[in-house]
C-alpha positions in Angstrom: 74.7 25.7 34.8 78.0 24.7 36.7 79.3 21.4 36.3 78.7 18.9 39.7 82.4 19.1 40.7 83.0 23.1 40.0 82.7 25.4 42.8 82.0 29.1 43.3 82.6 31.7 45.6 80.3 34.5 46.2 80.2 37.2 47.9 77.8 39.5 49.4 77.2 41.7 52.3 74.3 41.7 54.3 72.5 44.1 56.4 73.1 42.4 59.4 75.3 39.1 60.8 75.5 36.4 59.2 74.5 34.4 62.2 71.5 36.1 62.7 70.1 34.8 58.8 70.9 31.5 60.0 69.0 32.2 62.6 66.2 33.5 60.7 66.7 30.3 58.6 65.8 28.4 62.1 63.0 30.2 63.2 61.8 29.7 59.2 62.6 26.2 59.0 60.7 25.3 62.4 57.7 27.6 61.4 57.7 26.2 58.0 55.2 29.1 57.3 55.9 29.0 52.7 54.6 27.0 50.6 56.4 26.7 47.2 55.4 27.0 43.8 58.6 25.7 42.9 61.2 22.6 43.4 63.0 23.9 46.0 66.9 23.3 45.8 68.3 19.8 47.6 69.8 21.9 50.4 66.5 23.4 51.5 63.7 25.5 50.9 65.2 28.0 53.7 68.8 27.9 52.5 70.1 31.1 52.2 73.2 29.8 49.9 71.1 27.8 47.9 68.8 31.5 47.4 72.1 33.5 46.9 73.8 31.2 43.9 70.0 30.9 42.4 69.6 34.7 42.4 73.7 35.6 41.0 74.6 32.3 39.3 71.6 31.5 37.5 69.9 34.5 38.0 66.7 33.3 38.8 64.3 35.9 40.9 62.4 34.7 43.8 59.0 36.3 45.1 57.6 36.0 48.2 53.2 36.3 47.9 52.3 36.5 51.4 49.2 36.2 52.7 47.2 39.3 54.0 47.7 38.0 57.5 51.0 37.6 57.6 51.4 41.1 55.5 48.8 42.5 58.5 51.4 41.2 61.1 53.9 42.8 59.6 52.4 46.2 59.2 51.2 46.3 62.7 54.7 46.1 63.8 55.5 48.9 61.4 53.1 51.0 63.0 54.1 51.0 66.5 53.1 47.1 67.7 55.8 45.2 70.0 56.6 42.6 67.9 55.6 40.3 71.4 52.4 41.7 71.4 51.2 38.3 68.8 52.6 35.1 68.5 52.3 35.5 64.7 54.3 38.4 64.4 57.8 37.2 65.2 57.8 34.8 63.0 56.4 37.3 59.7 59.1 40.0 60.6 61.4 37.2 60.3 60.5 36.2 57.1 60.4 39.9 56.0 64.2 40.1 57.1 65.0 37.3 55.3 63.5 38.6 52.1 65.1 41.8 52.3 68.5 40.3 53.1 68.6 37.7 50.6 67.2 40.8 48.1 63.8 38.0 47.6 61.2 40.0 46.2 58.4 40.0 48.6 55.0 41.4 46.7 51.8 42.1 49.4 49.6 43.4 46.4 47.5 40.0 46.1 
């Protein structure tokens, strides 16, 4: 643990802007579509900083159990569906994005 006044610099790539996983953190935030099984950090469930110094400060690993609705949404778009075609889907690609980006382990197997 880091003391309250320390600060850290990290840095990581990601596959795409950063201004487009803030605005996955948006869509994510309005949707408010998770549920945790966790005490999510004071700056917010959908933080991707607050994911980033979890996962290479304290390296804690986060997993995503979706349900098989939203995993359905997500593999009709894989298979060919315009991601317009269902008001549900936007919004489970998005979190998809976010997992990969944020390397949050997202497991479809339950």
């Amino acid at each position: 643990m880091l003391e309250d006044d320390a600060e850290i610099l990290i840095y990581k790539e990601f596959p795409f802007s950063n201004e487009r996983l803030l605005d996955l953190k948006s869509r994510l935030e309005a949707a408010d579509i998770c549920v945790p099984g966790y005490i999510p950090p004071p700056c917010g469930m959908y933080n991707p900083e607050g994911f980033l110094y979890e996962h290479m400060v304290e390296n804690v690993k986060t997993f995503i159990l979706p349900d098989r609705n939203l995993v359905s949404n997500i593999v009709h778009v894989a298979q060919g569906a315009s991601v317009t075609s269902s008001p549900n889907y936007p919004i489970s690609c998005a979190l998809l994005a976010f997992c990969q980006a944020l390397e949050i382990e997202f497991e479809p197997a339950i």
